[in-house]
C-alpha positions, 0 to 999 in steps of 0.5 A, spaced: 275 670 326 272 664 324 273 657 328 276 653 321 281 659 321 283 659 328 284 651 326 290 653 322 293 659 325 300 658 329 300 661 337 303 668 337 309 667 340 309 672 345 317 675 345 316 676 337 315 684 336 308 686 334 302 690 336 298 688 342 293 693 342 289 700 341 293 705 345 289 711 342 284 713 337 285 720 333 279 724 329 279 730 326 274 735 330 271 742 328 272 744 334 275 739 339 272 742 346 265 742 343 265 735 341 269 734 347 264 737 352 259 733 348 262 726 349 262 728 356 255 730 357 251 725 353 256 719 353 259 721 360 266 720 358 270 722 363 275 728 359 282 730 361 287 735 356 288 730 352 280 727 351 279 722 355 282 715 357 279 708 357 282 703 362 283 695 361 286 690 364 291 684 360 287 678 360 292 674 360 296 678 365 291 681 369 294 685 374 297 689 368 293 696 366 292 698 359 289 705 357 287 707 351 286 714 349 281 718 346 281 724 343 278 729 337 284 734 335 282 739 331 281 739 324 286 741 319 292 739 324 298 736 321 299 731 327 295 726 321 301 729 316 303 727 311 295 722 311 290 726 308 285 721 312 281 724 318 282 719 323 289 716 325 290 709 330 295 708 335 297 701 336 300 699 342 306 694 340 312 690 343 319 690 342 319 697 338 326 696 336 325 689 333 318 691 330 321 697 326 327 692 323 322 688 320 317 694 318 323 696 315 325 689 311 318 690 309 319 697 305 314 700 310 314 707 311 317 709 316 315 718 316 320 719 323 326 716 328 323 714 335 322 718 341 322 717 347 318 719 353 317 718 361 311 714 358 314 710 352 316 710 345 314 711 339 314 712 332 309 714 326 308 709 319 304 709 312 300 704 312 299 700 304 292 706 305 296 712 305 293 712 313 299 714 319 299 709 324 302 711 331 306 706 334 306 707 341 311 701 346 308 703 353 314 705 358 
């Protein structure tokens, strides 16, 4: 971002509902263990059941661990639904509950209820190009 921009931009306020990073990045595949074989073969990514899971640390908290998770599924599948795009993100967020109230409020397609599980909530949007969103509050 360009400084004369940042200039004019109010500080986030931390306990406002809001994406705070990447959780996931989704892509259809052909055949999803071949590619997974491959990105560990030539890239070294380390591969689980899932794809492969990338950690990070919370600049601001450091002591706090992130991951992201990377995985191809297999082309076709209705997990992107109703998206006809190939790819799907998922954004790690704060506040889920807040977020959803302001996302409704803005007309925002919200394609489920929240789901939660040992390692969070989550919930699936369409965003303005059609693409599914997973929203994913790490428990």
């Amino acid at each position: 971002m360009e400084e004369s921009k940042n200039k004019n931009m109010e500080p986030a306020n931390d306990a406002m509902p809001k994406v705070t990073g990447i959780g996931g990045i989704f892509f259809f595949s052909e055949n999803p263990k071949e590619t997974k074989e491959w990105y560990a073969k030539n890239l070294g990514l380390e591969v689980n059941d899932w794809g492969s899971t990338f950690q990070s640390r919370d600049f601001n908290n450091p002591e706090e661990v992130h991951s992201l998770q990377w995985a191809p599924f297999k082309s076709g599948s209705d997990y992107f639904a109703p998206s006809k795009k190939e790819f799907m993100i998922n954004y790690r967020v704060h506040d889920m509950e807040g977020l959803v109230a302001k996302l409704k409020e803005n007309g925002v397609t919200i394609l489920d209820e929240m789901q939660t599980f040992e390692y969070g909530k989550f919930i699936h949007i369409i965003d303005s190009e059609g693409n599914k969103i997973e929203l994913w509050e790490p428990a």
